[in-house]
C-alpha positions as CSV (number, residue, x, y, z in Angstrom):
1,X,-11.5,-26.1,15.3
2,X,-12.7,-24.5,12.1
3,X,-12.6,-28.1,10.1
4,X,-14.5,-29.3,13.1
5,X,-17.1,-27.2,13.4
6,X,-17.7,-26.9,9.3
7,X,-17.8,-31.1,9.8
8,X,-20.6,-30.4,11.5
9,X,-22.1,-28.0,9.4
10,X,-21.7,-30.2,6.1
11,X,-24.7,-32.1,6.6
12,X,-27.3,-29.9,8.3
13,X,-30.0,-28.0,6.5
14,X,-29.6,-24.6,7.0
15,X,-32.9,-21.8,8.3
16,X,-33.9,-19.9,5.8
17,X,-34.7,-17.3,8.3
18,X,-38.5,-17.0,7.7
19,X,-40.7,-17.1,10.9
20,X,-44.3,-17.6,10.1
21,X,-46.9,-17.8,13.2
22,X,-49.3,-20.0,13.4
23,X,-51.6,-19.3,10.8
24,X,-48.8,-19.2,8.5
25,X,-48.4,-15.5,8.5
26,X,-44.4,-14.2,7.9
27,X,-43.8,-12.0,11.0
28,X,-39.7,-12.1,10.8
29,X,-37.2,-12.6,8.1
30,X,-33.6,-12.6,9.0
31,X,-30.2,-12.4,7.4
32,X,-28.6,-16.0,7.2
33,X,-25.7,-17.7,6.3
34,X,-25.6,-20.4,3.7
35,X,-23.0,-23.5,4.0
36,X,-21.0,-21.6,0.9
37,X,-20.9,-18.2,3.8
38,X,-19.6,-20.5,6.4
39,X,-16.7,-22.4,3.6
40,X,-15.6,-18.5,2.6
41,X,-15.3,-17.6,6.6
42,X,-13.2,-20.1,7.5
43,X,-10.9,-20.4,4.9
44,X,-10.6,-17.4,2.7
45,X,-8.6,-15.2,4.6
46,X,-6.1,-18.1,6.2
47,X,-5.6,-19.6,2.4
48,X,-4.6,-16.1,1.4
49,X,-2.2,-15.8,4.5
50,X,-0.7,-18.7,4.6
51,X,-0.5,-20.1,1.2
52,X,3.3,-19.8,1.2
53,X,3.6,-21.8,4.5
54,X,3.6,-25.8,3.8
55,X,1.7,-26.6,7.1
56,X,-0.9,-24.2,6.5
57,X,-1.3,-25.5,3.4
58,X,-1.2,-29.1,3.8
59,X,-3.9,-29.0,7.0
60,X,-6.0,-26.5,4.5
61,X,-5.7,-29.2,2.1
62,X,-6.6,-32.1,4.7
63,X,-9.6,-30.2,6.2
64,X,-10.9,-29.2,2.7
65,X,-10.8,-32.9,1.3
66,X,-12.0,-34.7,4.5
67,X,-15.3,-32.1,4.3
68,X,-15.8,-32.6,0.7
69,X,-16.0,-36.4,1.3
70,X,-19.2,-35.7,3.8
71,X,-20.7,-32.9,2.7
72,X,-24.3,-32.9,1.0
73,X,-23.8,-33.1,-3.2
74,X,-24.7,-29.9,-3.3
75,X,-22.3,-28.3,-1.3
76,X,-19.2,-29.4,-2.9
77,X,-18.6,-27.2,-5.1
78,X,-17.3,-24.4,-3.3
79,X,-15.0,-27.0,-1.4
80,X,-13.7,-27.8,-4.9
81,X,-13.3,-24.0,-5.8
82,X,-11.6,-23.4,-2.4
83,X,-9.1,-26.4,-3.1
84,X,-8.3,-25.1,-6.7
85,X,-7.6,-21.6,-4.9
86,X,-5.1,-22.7,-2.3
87,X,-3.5,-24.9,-5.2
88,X,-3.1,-21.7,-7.3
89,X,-2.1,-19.1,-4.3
90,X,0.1,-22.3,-2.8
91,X,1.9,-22.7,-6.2
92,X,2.2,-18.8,-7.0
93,X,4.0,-18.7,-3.5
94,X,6.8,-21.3,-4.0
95,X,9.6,-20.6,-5.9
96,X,10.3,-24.4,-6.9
97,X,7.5,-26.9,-8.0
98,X,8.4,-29.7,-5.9
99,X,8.2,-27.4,-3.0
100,X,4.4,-26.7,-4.0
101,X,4.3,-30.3,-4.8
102,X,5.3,-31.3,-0.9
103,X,3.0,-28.3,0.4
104,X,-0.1,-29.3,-1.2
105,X,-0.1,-33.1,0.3
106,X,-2.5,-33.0,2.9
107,X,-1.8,-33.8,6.2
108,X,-4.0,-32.9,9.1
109,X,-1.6,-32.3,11.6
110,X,0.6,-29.9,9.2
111,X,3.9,-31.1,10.3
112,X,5.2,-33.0,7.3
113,X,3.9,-36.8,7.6
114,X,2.6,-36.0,4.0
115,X,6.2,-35.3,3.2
116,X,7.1,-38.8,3.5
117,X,7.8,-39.5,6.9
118,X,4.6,-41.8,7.3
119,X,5.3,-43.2,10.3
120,X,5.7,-47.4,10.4
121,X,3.1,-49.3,10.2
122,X,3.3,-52.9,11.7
123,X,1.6,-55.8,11.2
């Protein structure tokens, strides 16, 4: 639900939280979150606990990639960052390279389709 939500996040322009009244006049300004905010909530603290579990990883991986193919130019960055941090915490946690290998192949469902058990395509 996180991925979803950010999807619809990754294009929007974000309040700057100035209200003005009519004549122009700033009457309220308000704390807001950026698009880099919202990135950090949802996946610092899940990268950092899960990094040693393949399906945590490989959905992290899926989510990250599929919002860094819509998201606005300037808002890819921190998807880039956050993908080079669950590559380095996912790597640090496995004790053998293919294993890190396997758990960094995305897969949006988590359950190993990435780890070669695509299923049959007919045609």
């Amino acid at each position: 639900r996180l991925h979803d939500c950010l999807r619809q996040l990754a294009r929007r322009p974000f309040p700057d939280g100035v209200y003005r009244d009519e004549a122009g006049e700033v009457r309220l300004v308000v704390q807001t979150m950026n698009w880099d905010a919202y990135v950090h909530l949802a996946f610092d603290e899940i990268r950092m606990a899960g990094a040693g579990s393949p399906q945590v990883s490989r959905r992290l991986k899926a989510a990250l990639t599929d919002l860094r193919s819509i998201a606005l130019p300037d808002r890819v960055p921190i998807l880039d960052h956050q993908l080079e941090l669950l590559e380095a915490a996912t790597t640090s946690a496995m004790d053998d390279e293919r294993d890190a290998r396997m758990a960094l192949r995305e897969d949006r469902e988590g359950i190993g389709v990435a780890a070669g058990l695509e299923p049959t395509h007919t045609a």
